[in-house]
N, C-alpha and C positions, 0 to 999 in steps of 0.2 A: 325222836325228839325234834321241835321243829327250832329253826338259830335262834328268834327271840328268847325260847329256855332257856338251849343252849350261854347264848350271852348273859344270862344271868349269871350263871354259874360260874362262866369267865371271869366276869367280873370279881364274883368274888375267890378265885384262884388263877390271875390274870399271866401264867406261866404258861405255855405251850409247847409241848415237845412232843417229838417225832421218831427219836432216836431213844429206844431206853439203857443206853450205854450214857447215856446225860440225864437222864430221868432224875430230878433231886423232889426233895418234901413240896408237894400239893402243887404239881404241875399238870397238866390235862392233858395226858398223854394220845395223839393221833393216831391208828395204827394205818398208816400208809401203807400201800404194797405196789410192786410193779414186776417187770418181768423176772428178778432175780430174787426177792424178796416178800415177806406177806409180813407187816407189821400185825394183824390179830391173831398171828403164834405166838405174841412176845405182850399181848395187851396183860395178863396176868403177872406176868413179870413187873410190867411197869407199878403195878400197884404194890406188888410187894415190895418195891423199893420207894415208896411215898408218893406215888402218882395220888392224887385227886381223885381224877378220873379217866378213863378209856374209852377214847371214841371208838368206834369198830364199825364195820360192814358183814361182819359172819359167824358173829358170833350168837349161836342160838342159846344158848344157856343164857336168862338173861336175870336170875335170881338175885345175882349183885346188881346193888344197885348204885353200886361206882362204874356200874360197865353201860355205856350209852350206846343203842342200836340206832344208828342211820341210814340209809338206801347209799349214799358211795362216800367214805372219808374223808376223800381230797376233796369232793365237791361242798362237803360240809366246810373243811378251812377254809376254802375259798370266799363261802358265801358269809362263814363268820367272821373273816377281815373285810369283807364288802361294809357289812353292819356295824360293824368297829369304826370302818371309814366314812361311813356316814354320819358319827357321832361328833366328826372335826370339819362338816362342815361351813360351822358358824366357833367365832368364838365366843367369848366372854362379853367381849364388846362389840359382837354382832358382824365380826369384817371374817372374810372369808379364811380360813388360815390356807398358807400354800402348800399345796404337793405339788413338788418339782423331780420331773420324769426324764430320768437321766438313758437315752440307748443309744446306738451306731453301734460301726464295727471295728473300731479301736478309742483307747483312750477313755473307757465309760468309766473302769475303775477311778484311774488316776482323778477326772474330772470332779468326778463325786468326795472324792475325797479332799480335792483341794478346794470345792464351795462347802463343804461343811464345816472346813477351817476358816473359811472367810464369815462365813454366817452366825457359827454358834458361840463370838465373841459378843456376838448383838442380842442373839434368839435363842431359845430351849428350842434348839436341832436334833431329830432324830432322823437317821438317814441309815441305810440298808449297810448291815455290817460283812465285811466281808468280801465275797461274791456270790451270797444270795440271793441272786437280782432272776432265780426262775419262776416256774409254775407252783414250786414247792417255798423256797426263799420269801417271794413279795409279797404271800400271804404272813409268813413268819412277822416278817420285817413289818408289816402294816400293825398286826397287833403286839408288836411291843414297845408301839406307842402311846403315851402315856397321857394322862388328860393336860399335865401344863406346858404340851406342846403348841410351838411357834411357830415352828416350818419342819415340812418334812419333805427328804430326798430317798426318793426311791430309782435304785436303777434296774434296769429293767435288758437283760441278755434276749438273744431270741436267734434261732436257727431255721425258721419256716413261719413262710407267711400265715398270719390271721392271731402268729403269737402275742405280738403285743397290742394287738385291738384285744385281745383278750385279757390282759394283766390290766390295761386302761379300764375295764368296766369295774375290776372291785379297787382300784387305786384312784380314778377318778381325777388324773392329775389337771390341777390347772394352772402349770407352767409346764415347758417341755425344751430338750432340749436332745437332738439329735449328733453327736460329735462328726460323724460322717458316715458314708456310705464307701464304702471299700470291700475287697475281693475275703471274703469273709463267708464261713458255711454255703459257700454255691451249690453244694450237694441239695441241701435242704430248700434253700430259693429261689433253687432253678434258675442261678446265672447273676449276674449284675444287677440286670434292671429288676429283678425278683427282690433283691437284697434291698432298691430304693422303694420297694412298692411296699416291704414287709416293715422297713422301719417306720416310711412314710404315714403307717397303720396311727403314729404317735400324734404326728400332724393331723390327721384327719380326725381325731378324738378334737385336739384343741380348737379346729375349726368349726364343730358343730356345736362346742359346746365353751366357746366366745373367751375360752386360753389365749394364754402368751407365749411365744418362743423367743427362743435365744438362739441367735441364727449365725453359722461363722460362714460371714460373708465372701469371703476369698472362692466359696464352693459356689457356681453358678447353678449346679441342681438342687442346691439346699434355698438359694433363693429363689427358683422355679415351685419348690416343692411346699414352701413354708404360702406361697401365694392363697392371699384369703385370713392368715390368722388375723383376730381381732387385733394384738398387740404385736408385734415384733422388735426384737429389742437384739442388734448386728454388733458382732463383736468382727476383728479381722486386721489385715496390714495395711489395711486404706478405704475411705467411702465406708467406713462403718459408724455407728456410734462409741465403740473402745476401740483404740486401734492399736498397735505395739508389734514394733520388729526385734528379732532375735539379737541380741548385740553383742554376745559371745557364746559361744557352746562349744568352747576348744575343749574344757571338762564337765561341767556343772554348767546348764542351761542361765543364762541372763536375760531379763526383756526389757526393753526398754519403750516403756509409755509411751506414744506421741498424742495422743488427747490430751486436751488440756485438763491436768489435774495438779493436784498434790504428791502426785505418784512420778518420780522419774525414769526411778529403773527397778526392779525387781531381781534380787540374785536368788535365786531355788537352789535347791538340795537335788535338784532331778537334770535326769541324764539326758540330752540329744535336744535340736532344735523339733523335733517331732511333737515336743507338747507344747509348743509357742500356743497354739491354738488351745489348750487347755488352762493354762494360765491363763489367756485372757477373757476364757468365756468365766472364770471364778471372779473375777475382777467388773465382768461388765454385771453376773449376776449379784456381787457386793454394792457396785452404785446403782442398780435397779434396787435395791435392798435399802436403800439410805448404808451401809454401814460405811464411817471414816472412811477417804483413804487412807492412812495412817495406820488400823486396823486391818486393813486390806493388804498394804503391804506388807507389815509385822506378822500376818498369819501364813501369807503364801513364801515366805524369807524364811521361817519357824517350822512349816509344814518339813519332817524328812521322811521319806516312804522307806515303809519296812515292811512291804508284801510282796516282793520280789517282781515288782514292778518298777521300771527306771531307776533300778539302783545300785549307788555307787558304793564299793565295800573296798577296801584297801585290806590285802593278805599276806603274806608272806614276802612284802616286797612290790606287790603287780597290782594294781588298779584294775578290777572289777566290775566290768558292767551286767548286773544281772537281772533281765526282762524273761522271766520264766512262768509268765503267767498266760503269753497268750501270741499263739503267731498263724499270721496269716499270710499271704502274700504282697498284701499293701503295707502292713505293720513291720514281715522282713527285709524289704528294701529298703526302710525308711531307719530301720536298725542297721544293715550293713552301711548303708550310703553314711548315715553319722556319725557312725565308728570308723568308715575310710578317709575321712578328711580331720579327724580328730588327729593333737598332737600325740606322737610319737612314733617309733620306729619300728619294735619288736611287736606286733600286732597278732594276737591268736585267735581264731575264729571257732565258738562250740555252738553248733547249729542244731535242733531237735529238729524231725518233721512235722510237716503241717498238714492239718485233718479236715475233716470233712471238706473235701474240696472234687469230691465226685470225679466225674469223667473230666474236669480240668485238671488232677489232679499231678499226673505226669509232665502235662504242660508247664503246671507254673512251680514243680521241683527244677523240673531241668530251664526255668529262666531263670531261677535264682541261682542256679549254678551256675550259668552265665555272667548272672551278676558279680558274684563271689571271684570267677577268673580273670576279670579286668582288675584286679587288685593285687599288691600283692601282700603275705602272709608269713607269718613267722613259720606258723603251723594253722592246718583248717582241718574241722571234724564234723561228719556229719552222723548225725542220730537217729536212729529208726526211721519210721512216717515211710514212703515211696523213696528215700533217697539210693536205694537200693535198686532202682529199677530204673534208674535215669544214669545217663554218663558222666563222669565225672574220677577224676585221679588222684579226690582226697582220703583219707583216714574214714572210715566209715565203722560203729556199731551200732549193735542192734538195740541196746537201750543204755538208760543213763547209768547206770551200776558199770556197766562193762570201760564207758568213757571215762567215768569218775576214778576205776583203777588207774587205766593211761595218765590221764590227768594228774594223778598223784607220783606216780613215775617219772614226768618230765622237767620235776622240781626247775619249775619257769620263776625267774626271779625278773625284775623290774619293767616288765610286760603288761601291756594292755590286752585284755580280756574278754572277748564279748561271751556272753552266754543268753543265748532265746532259744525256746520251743514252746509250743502247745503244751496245754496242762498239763495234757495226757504222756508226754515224754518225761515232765516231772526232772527239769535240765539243771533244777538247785539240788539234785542229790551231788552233780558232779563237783561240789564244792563240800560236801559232808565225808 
């Protein structure tokens, strides 16, 4: 079947899913497969449970005709969010509508999340739920966009270059916004400069195709790199167009505006001076946006994260920092360093390991252990990942189930808490 059919169909059963464990009435069931998996074992399934229809790649029996033969599935979703996305090119009133392209190596969540707070009090915003920001995800996310959309934020992950030139041709974005480039997937990018060249891929979309960035200017390679877009629009602590320095983050992050606005200070819900630059890239993209500042403040002040991203949870007594969504080498320095100068005394450190970090991988365990022993600790823990194979004379297991017993045995009362690791360490069990 070729996408124009296909889209028809969508159209009129505009549900997609992939998973037939979520399969509900008249959804268009994909049968994805990869190396551990073949979604056209389970495409009959989906139907029995109210799929629509069944896209498939192998399946020869083709007498139903809810079951749709393609040459490769994933390339089918792909190509029929490309065609989806081409249908928001124009609006209503003929002005382009925006898709704003959210990547780096830290911070994309939080970011996305705190401009769709600022945006969808102005705009019918749809923006990537979750962290569905892959090869599988930003197709999802593209077509469950709906026709009375305003603006849409997609963000967009990536572990090896050419990834997100890739997600750029069926997302099309024309805004972009890079958070940083930091020590993140170097297995996959072969090193740092791999990592500026793979995001860069974002930049390079906006430049030939006469986009806007939102540029945090404090980063000299993001203003080297952003060189050439048609728009630029600098958020940062000075020499930008939104500027804001940190004004407390003894617990709860504060910023304090210094552009001249309506905006003074901003107090968040979110943890560490680490996301000064995310707050203020949601702020410069709110007054690129016309919305109030008023608006802008009351949504980033209202915003409280509940994805296990900079968040503060109070438990038995002990304040709770829990970043368990994503660590890297630049993202755990920036976590320990802000929890070592935070107030209080009793200080406990639960550390996951950090992945995909190839042949540096020993290296930048054993500098965070470095890091960790200019401090000092109530108690420190480290979690699977290589911390096993580096030196070090803390608490060590092998995953988070084994800490999360310890942790419940050491009944810590009026204690500061850190808890980060990698997805894959899964460091929010140690609180279940």
């Amino acid at each position: 079947m070729k996408i124009p059919e296909l889209y028809k169909l969508y159209l009129q059963f505009p549900s997609v899913q992939t998973d037939t464990r979520k399969v509900t009435k008249d959804d268009i069931f994909f049968a994805l497969k990869g190396p551990n998996f073949n979604g056209n074992k389970f495409a009959r399934e989906a139907l029995e449970k109210g799929a629509a229809y069944a896209v498939v790649d192998e399946v020869a029996d083709n007498t139903d005709g809810r079951i749709i033969n393609v040459p490769d599935v994933l390339k089918a979703l792909q190509d029929l969010a490309l065609y989806h996305r081409r249908q928001f090119l124009f609006s209503n009133s003929g002005k382009q509508i925006p898709f704003i392209a959210i990547t780096g190596s830290n911070g994309k969540t939080t970011s996305k999340e705190l401009v769709h707070a600022v945006l969808s009090p102005l705009y019918k915003t749809y923006t990537t739920e979750g962290n569905l920001n892959n090869h599988i995800g930003i197709p999802l996310t593209i077509l469950k966009i709906k026709n009375d959309a305003e603006i849409a934020i997609i963000e967009m992950g990536a572990n090896h270059q050419k990834e997100i030139e890739a997600y750029c041709y069926y997302t099309m974005p024309t805004h972009g916004v890079i958070t940083n480039c930091g020590k993140a997937h170097l297995e996959g990018f072969g090193g740092e400069e791999g990592v500026r060249k793979g995001k860069g891929e974002l930049y390079d979309y906006l430049k030939g195709n006469n986009g806007a960035a939102f540029a945090m200017w404090d980063y000299d390679y993001l203003q080297k790199m952003s060189e050439g877009i048609a728009t630029r629009v600098t958020y940062g602590t000075h020499d930008a167009d939104v500027t804001g320095i940190v004004k407390t983050s003894s617990e709860l992050l504060e910023v304090l505006i210094t552009t001249q606005s309506n905006i003074d200070s901003i107090k968040t819900n979110l943890v560490g001076d680490y996301n000064l630059p995310n707050v203020l890239l949601a702020v410069a993209i709110g007054k690129y946006f016309e919305v109030p500042d008023e608006k802008i403040k009351w949504a980033l002040e209202n915003y409280i994260p509940s994805n296990s991203r900079s968040q503060l949870i109070e438990k038995d007594g002990n304040k709770i920092i829990l970043d368990a969504y994503n660590a890297n080498p630049t993202s755990m320095k920036a976590a320990v360093e802000n929890f070592a100068k935070m107030q209080g005394v009793d200080k406990v450190l639960i550390l996951g390991g950090m992945m995909e970090l190839g042949a540096e991988s020993l290296y930048e365990h054993q500098n965070l252990i470095d890091l960790i022993n200019k401090y000092h600790w109530k108690a420190a823990v480290l979690v699977g990942g290589d911390f096993n194979r580096v030196n070090h004379s803390f608490t060590y297991f092998e995953d988070s189930i084994q800490a999360k017993d310890w942790f419940k045995n050491q009944h810590f009362s009026n204690c500061s808490i850190l808890i980060k690791g990698s997805r894959s360490t899964a460091m929010e069990k140690v609180l279940k």
